[in-house]
N, C-alpha and C positions, 0 to 999 in steps of 0.2 A: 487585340482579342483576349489575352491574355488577363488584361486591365479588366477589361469589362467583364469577362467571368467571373472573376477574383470579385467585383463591385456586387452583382448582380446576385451573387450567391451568399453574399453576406448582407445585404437590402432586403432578400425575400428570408434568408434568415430570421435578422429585427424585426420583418412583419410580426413577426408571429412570437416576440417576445426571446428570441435566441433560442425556443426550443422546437428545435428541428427531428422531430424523431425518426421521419424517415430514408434522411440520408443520412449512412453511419461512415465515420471514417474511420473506425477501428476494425479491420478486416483479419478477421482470420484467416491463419495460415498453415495450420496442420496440426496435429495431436502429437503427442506421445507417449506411451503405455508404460507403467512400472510394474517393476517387480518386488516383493508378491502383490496378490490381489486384496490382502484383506486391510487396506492401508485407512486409517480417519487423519487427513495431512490437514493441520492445523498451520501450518507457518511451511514457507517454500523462498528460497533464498540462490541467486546462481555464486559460486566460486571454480572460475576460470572456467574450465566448460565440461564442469560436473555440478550439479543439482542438489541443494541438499533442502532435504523433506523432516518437518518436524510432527514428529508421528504419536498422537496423542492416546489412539489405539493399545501398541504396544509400549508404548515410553521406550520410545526408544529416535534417534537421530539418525537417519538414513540418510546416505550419500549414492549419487545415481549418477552414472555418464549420459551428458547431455542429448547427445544424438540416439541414441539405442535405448535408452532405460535402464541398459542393466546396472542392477545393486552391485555396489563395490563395496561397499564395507556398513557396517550399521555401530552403534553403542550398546552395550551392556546397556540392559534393563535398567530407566531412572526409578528414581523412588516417587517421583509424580508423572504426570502427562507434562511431555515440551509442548507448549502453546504458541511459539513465535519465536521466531528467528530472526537474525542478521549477521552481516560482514561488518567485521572492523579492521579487517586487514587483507590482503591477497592471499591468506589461508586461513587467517582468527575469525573463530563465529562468537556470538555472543548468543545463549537460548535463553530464553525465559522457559519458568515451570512452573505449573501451576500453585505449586505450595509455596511460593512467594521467594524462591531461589532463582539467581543469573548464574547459569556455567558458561565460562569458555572453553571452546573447543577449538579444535585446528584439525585442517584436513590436507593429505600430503598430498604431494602430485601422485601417487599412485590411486589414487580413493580412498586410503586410509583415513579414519577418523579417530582422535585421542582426546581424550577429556583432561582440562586443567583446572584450574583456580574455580571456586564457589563462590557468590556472594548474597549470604542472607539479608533477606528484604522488610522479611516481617519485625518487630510489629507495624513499619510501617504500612506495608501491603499484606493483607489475608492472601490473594490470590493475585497473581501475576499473570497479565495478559498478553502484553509485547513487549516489544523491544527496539529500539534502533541505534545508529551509530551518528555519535556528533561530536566532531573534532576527537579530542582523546577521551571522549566522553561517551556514555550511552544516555539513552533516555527513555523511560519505561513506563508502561501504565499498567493498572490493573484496579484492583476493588476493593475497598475497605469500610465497613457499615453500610452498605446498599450504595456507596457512593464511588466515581470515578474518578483516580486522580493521577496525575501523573506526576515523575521529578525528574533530574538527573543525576546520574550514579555516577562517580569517577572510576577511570578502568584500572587508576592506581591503586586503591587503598577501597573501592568497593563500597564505599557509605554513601545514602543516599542525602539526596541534599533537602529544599522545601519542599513540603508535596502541595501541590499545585489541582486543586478540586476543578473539574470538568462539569460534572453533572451527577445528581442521581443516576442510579444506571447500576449494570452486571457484568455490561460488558464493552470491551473495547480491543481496538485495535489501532497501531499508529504509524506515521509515516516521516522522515525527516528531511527537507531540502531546504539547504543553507544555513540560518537562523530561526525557521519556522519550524516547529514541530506542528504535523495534523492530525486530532484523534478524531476516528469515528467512532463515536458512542452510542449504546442501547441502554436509552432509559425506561422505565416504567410506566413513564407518563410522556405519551407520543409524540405532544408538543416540545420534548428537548431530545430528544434521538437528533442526531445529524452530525456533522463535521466541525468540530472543534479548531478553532487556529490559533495557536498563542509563538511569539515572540520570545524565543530563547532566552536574549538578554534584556527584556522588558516583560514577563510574563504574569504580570499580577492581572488582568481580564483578556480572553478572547480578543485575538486583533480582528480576527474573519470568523463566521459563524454560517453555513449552509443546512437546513432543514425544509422537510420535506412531506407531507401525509403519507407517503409510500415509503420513504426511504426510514422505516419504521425498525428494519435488523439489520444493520449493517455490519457485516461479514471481518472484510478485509479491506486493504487501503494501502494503495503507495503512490510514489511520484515517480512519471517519467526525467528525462534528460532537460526539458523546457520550463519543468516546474510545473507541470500541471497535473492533476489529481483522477484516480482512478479508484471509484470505489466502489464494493461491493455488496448488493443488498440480495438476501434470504427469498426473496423473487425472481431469480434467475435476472437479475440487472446489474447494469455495470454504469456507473453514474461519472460524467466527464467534467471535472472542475477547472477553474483558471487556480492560480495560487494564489489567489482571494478568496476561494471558495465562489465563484460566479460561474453557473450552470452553465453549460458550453452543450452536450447533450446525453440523452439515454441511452444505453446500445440494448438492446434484446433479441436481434437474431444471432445466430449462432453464439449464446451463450447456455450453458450447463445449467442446469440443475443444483440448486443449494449451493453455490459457489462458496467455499470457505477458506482459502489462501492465495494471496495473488503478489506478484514482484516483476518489477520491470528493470530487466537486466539486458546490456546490450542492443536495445531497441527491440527486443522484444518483451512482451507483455505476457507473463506466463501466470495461469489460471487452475486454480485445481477445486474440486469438488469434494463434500461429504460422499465418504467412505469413498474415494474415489482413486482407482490405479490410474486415473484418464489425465493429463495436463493440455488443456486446449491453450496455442497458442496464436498472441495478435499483433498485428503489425499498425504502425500508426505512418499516413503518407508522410516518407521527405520531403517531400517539396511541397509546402504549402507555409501559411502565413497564420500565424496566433496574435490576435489585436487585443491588447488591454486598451478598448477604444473610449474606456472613463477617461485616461488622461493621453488619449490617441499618442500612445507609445508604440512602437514596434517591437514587439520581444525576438523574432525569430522570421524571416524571409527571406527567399531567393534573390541576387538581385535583379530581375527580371520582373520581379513584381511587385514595386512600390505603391503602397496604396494607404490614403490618409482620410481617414470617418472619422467623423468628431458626432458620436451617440452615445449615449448611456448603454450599453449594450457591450456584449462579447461577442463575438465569431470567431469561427474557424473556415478561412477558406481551402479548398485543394486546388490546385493545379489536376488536369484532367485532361 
């Protein structure tokens, strides 16, 4: 029984080309409110089980307890808007700003938040757009002459290394699982918006490439525990990738308005919106099976449920 669900629901998937719109497996599971209300949260990042929010509003670094909302502590006014965030340690953050500066910060088990070290970016970067953590390294994108590019910074000594052109474009944001870095890019010219994937240690063109007619503003972007991709476009959509970039599905119910920071920490999937104190949060089912079925590999299954398609084709089946 088990088999044949599993079959049957990734067959009438393929019909239809893997885009399945109306069965979503990213299900929400409850909101949660911050404090104050008047927040524009650009970057949202979990360290242990306080929330920190990068608040481009007031420039300033918000730290929130997970469960309640409540603010525990904030930064002194930066001298730009933080645009993006990440963890590089069990309390070190790394923020991007928009004036082309990385701080690290650290946040204590009480909710405290302290600023450290600076690393200026320009003239490589005008503006700085994200940020992420790779090995003892970070990797950043942002905008320089209409153009998007990305490099990696060392977290020792702070210089940037090649920078690495994405696309025409304004803006971006990125994601890092294992030796892939993923940007999602907004260019100018509709046919090169989409998701960018390059190769850490080989990164001289694109390994993976996803674009879209719709997926024309993409917002935010990260990667769950599987490797697979979560992005978010200025439509109230949330776009579901393999780590190839290969369309898996769209979500649109239960998702917000102008989505513009999103992180999956813990197995959940947290989401926050322009000007928004609201963080909707998703859950994606345990038990089910992701097929990279180009080279009918198994990345992730129960073992209750073996199952071997040889299609051009992605799915995702659930257990139900």
């Amino acid at each position: 029984l088990i088999y044949n669900h599993c079959y049957n629901s990734c067959s009438d998937n393929m019909a239809t080309g893997g885009k399945n719109e109306t069965s979503s497996n990213l299900r929400k599971v409850g909101t949660l409110t911050l404090e104050p209300d008047d927040l524009h949260p650009n970057g949202i990042v979990g360290v242990g089980d306080k929330l920190v929010i990068a608040d481009i509003k007031s420039n300033k670094v918000r730290v929130y307890r997970c469960h309640n909302g409540m603010l525990l502590s904030s930064t002194d006014e930066l001298e730009s808007g933080p645009i993006g965030v990440c963890r590089v340690s069990d309390t070190e953050l790394c923020v991007a700003i928009t004036n082309g500066i990385i701080e690290i910060m650290s946040v204590q088990d009480s909710g405290l938040i302290s600023r450290g070290p600076t690393f200026h970016l320009r003239p490589s970067f005008k503006y700085c757009h994200d940020v992420a953590s790779w090995n003892d390294n970070i990797v950043v994108s942002g905008e320089k002459d209409d153009t998007i590019y990305w490099c990696v910074v060392s977290l020792k000594h702070g210089r940037p290394d090649k920078l690495h052109k994405v696309c025409d474009g304004w803006l971006s944001s990125l994601t890092v699982n294992q030796d892939m870095v993923y940007i999602a890019c907004n260019s100018k010219s509709d046919d090169k918006s989409g998701v960018y994937a390059f190769n850490l240690l080989n990164p001289s063109q694109p390994t993976y490439t996803y674009k879209h007619k719709e997926l024309s503003l993409t917002q935010c972007i990260t990667v769950n525990d599987m490797g697979h991709l979560f992005v978010c476009d200025w439509s109230s959509s949330i776009y579901h990738l393999t780590g190839k970039c290969q369309y898996v599905a769209i979500y649109k119910d239960d998702v917000p308005r102008e989505p513009l920071a999103i992180s999956w920490d813990r197995g959940v999937l947290y989401l926050i919106s322009f000007e928004s104190n609201v963080i909707t949060m998703y859950k994606t089912p345990q038990q089910g099976v992701y097929l990279d079925v180009e080279e009918s590999r198994r990345v992730s299954a129960p073992s209750s449920c073996e199952i071997h398609i040889k299609k051009e084709q992605t799915c995702f089946c659930s257990l139900l």
